[in-house]
C-alpha positions in Angstrom: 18.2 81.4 -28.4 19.1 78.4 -25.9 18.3 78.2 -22.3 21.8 79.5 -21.1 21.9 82.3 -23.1 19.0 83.3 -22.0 19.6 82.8 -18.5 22.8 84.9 -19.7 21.1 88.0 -21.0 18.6 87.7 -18.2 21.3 88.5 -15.6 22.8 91.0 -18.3 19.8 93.3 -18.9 18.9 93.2 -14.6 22.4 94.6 -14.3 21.6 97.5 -17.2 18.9 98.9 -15.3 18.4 100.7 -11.5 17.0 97.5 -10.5 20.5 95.9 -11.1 20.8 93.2 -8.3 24.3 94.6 -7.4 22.9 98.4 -6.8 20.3 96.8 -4.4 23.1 95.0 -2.7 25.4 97.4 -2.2 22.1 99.6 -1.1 21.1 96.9 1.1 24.8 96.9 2.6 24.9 100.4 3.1 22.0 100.6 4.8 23.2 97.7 7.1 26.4 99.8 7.8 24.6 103.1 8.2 22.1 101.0 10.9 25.5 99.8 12.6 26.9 103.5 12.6 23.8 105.5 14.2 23.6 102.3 16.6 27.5 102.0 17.9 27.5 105.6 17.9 24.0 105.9 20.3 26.5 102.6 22.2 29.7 105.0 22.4 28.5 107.6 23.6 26.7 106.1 26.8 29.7 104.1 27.5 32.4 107.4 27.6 29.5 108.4 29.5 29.4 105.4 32.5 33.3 105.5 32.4 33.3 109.3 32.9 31.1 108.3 36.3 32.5 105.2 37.3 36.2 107.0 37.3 34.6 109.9 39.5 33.2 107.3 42.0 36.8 105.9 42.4 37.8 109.1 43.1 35.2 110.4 45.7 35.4 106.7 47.4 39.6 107.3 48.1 39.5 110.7 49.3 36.0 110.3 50.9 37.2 106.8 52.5 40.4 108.8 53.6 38.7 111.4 55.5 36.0 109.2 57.2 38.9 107.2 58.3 40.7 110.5 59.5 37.5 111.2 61.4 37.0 107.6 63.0 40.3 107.4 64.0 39.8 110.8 66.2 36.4 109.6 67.7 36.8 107.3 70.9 33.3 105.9 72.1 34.0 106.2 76.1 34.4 109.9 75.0 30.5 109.9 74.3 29.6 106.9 76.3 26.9 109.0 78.0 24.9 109.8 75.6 25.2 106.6 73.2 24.1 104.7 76.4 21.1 106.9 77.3 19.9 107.3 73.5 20.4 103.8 72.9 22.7 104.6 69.7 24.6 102.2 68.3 28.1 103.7 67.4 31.4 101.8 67.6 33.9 104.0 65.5 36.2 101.1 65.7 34.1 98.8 64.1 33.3 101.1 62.0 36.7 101.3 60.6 37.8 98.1 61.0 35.0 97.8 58.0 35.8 100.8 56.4 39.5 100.0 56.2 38.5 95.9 54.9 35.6 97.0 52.4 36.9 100.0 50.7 39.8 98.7 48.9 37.6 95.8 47.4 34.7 98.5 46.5 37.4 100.3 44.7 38.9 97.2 43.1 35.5 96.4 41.8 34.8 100.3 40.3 38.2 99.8 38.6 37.2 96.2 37.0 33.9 98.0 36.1 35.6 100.9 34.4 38.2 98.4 32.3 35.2 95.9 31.2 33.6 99.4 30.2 36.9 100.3 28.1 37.8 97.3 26.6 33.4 97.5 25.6 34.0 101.0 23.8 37.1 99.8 22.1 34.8 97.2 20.4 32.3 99.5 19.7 34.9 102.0 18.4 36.1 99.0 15.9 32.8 98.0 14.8 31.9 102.2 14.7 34.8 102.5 12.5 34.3 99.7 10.3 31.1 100.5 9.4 32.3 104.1 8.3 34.8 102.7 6.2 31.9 100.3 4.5 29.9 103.5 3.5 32.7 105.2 2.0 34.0 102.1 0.2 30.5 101.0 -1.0 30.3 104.7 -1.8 33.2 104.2 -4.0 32.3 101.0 -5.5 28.9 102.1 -6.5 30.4 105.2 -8.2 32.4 102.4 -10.0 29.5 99.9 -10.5 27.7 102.9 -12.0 30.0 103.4 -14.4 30.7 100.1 -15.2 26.6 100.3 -16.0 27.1 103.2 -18.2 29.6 101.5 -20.3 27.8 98.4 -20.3 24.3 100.0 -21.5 26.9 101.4 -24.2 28.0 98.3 -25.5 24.8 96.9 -25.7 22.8 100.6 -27.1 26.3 100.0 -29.9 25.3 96.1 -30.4 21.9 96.7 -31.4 22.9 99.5 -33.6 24.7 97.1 -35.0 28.1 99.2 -35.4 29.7 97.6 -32.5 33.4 97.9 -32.5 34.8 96.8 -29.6 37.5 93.8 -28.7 36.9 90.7 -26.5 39.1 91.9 -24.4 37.0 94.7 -23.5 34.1 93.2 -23.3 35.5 90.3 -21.3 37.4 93.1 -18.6 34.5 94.9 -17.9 32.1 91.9 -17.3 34.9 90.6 -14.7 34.0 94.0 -13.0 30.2 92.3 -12.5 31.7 88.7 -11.9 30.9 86.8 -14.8 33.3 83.6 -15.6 35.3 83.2 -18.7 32.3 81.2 -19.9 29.7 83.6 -19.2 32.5 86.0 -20.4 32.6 84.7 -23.6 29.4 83.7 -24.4 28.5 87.7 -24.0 31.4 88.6 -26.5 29.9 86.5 -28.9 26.3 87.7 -28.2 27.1 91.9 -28.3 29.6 90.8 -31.5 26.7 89.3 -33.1 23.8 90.5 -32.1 21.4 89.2 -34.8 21.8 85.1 -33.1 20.0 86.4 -29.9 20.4 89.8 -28.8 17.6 91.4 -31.1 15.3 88.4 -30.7 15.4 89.0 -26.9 16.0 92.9 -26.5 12.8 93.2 -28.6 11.0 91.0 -26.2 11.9 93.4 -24.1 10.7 96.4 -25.7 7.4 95.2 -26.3 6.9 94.2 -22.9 8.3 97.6 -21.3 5.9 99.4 -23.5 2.8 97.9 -20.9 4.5 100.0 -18.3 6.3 96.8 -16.7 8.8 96.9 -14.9 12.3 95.2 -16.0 12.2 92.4 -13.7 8.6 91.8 -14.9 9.5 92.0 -18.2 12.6 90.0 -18.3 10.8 87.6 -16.3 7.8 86.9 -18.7 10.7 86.9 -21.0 12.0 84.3 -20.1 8.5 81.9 -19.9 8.1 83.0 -23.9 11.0 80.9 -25.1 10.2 78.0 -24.4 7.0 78.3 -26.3 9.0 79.7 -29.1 10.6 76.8 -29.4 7.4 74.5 -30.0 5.9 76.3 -32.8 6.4 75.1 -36.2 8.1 77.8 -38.2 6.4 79.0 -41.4 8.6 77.3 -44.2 8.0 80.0 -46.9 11.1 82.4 -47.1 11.1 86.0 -48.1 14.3 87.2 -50.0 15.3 88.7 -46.5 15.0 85.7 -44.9 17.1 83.9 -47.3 20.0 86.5 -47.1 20.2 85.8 -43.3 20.4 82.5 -44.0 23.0 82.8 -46.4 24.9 84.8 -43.7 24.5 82.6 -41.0 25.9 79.7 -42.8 28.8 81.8 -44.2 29.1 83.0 -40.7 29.1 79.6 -39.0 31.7 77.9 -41.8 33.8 81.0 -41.6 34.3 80.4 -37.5 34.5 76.8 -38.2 37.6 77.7 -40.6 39.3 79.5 -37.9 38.9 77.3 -35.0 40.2 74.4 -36.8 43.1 77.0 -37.3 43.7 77.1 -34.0 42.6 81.0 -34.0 39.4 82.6 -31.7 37.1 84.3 -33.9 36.5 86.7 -30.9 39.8 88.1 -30.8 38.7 90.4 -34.1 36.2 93.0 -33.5 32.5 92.9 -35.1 33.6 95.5 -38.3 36.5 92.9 -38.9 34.6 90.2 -39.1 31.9 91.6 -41.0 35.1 92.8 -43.5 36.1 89.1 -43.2 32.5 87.5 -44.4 32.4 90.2 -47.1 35.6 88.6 -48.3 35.4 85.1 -47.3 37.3 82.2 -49.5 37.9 79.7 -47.5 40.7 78.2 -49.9 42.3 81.3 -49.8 42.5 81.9 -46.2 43.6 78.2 -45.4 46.2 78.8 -47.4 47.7 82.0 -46.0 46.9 81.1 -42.8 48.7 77.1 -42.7 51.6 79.3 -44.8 52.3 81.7 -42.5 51.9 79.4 -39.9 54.6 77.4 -41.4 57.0 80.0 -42.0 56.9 80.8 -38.0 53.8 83.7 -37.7 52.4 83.9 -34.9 48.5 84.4 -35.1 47.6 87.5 -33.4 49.5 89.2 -36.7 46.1 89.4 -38.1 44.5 91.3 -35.2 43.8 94.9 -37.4 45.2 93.4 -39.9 42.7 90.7 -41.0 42.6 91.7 -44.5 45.7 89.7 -44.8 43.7 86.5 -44.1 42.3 86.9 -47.7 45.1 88.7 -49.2 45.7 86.7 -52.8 49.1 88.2 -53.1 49.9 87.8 -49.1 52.3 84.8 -49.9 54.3 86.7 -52.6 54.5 89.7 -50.7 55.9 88.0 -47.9 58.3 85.4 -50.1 59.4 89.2 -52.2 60.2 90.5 -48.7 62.3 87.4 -47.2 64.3 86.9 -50.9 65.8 90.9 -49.9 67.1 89.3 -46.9 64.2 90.9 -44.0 63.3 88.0 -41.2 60.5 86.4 -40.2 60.2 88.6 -37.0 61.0 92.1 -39.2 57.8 91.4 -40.8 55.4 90.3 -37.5 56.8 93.7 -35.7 55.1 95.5 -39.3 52.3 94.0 -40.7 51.0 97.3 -42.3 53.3 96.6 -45.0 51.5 94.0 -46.6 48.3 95.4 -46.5 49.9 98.9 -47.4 51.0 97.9 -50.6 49.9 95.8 -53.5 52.9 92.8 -54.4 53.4 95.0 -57.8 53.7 98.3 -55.7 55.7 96.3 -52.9 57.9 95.5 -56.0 58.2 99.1 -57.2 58.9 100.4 -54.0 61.8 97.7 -53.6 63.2 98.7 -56.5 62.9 102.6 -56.0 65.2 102.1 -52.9 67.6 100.2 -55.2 68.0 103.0 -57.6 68.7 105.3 -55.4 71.4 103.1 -54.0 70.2 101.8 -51.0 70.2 98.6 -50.0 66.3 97.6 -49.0 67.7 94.6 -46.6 68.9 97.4 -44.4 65.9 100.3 -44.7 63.5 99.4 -42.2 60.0 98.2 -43.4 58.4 101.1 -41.1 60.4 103.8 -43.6 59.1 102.1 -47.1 
C-alpha cells in the first residue's frame, strides 16, 4: 500500500463514519447559522421596537409643538406683568416661541433620520435573519443527502470486502464527486473498491483490529496510518505457502492483463469487478490482441465490450463477425447488437443463418435483434 493510497483511504473511511469531517462541518455551520438566527432575531425585535417609539415621539412632538404654539401665541406678558415682576419669574412667551417655532422642526428632522437609520438597520438584520434560515434548511437538506451518500458509500465498501462488488466506475466515480474527490482520487478509489485484495483488506483490517480496543475511528485510522511505514521496512518471510503463490500468480496475471488493455487504448475500470474476474479466468493474451486490433480495424468502437467482455476472448469472435458482414449486415448493425456474438456459437450463428434462408427470408434484411 503506497503513501497516497493511504492518505486516500484515510479520508475515505473518516467519511464512512459519524465522525465524517463533512457531518461536523455542516454541524459546525449549522450551529453557526442557528447562533446568527436566535441573535438577529433577539436584534429585530428591539429595533421594530425603537422604531415603534421613535415614530410615536414624531407624532406627540407635531401635535404637542402645535398646541404649545396655539397656547404661546394667546399669552401676552404685559397681560401678567404684575405678577412675573413681583415673583421674579422669568416668562417671555415670545421667546419662547420664537424657540419653539426654530427648534422643533430640526428635533423632528432628527427623530425621522433616527427612525430611517433604524429601518434601513432592521432591513439588514432581516437579510442576515433570513439567510441564516435558509442555511439551516439547506444544510438540512444537504446532510439528508451527505447521509445517504454515506449509506451508499459504506455499501460499496461493506460489497468490496465481500468481495462481490459489482458496480461501474462510473458509479463509483459519481458518488465520490458528491464528497469532492478529483478524477485522480476518483480513480484511484475505483481501482481500490474493484480490487480490494492490493490495499483495501490490508488496511480495513488494520482497522478492525484497532476498533476492537474501543478506539475511536480517528484514533484508529490515525495509528493506521504510523503502521505503514514500518510495514514497509520489515523483511518479508521468503517461504511461500500454496496460498501465497496463487495470489501471486493472480497478481501477475492481473497486472499483464491491465497492461494488455491499456496498451489497447481501453481503461480496465470501465468493466465491473465480476467482469474482470470473468476476464482473468479467461485470459490469453494472443487471443484478445487479436480480437481486439481486429475489431479495431474493421471500425469498433471499444465500449462494445462493456457487458459484453466475453467477446475479448471469444476464439470464434472474428468468424462470427466476418459470417455476419459476408450476409451483407454493417459494421454499425453489429455495435447496436453485440448480444449476438456472444448469444450464439459461429456453428449455431451458421445454423441460424441458414434456417432464415430456408424459410425464404433473406437474413441481410431480418434484424440481428429478431435471430
Amino acid at each position: 500500500m503506497t503513501v497516497n493510497t493511504e492518505n486516500l483511504l484515510d479520508r475515505l473511511y473518516n467519511l464512512r463514519g459519524a465522525d465524517s469531517d463533512i457531518l461536523k462541518e455542516m454541524d459546525r455551520q449549522k450551529d453557526k447559522a442557528e447562533s446568527t438566527k436566535a441573535r438577529t432575531t433577539e436584534e429585530k425585535a428591539n429595533l421594530q421596537k425603537n422604531i415603534a417609539e421613535l415614530k410615536q415621539q414624531r407624532e406627540e412632538l407635531e401635535e404637542q409643538g402645535e398646541k404649545f404654539k396655539e397656547i404661546l401665541q394667546g399669552i401676552h406678558r404685559e397681560d401678567y406683568e404684575t405678577v412675573l415682576t413681583r415673583l421674579h419669574i422669568d416668562f417671555d412667551p415670545k421667546s419662547l416661541l420664537d424657540k419653539l417655532e426654530r427648534n422643533l422642526p430640526k428635533t423632528i428632522e432628527n427623530v425621522e433620520k433616527d427612525t430611517k437609520k433604524a429601518e434601513d438597520e432592521l432591513v439588514k438584520v432581516e437579510e442576515e435573519m433570513n439567510s441564516a434560515i435558509t442555511a439551516i434548511e439547506e444544510l438540512g437538506i444537504r446532510k439528508d443527502a451527505a447521509l445517504a451518500n454515506q449509506e451508499k458509500l459504506n455499501e460499496y465498501f461493506e460489497l468490496a470486502l465481500e468481495g462481490h462488488i459489482n458496480i461501474t466506475r462510473d458509479s463509483i466515480t459519481t458518488l465520490l464527486a458528491e464528497f469532492g474527490f478529483n478524477e485522480e482520487e476518483q480513480r484511484e478509489t475505483a481501482k481500490i473498491l474493484m480490487f480490494p485484495e492490493d490495499a483495501l483488506f490490508q488496511y480495513d483490517e488494520k482497522v478492525r483490529n484497532k476498533s476492537k480496543n474501543g478506539k475511536s475511528i480517528s484514533e484508529v485510522i490515525q495509528e493506521a496510518k504510523t503502521m505503514v511505514d514500518e510495514e514497509e521496512i520489515k523483511i518479508p518471510d521468503i517461504s511461500l505457502d500454496e496460498q501465497e503463490i496463487e495470489e501471486s500468480v493472480t497478481t501477475d496475471i492481473k497486472e499483464e492483463m491491465i497492461e494488455t488493455l491499456k496498451d489497447l487504448g481501453i481503461d480496465y475500470l470501465d468493466f465491473t469487478s465480476d467482469e474482470i474476474e470473468k476476464l482473468m479466468d479467461n485470459f490469453d493474451k494472443d487471443t484478445i490482441i487479436g480480437n481486439i486490433k481486429y475489431m479495431q480495424n474493421k471500425g469498433f468502437e471499444n465500449d462494445i465490450y462493456i457487458n459484453h467482455i466475453e467477446l475479448m476472448y471469444d476464439k470464434n469472435l472474428q468468424n462470427k463477425v466476418e459470417l455476419l458482414l459476408s450476409i451483407g449486415k454493417e459494421v454499425l448493425d453489429i455495435y447496436l447488437a453485440p448480444s449476438i456474438l456472444t448469444k450464439y456459437t459461429y456453428e449455431q450463428l451458421g445454423e441460424s443463418i441458414q434456417s432464415l434462408r430456408g424459410s425464404g427470408m433473406d437474413p441481410k434484411e431480418v434484424p440481428l435483434m429478431a435471430y
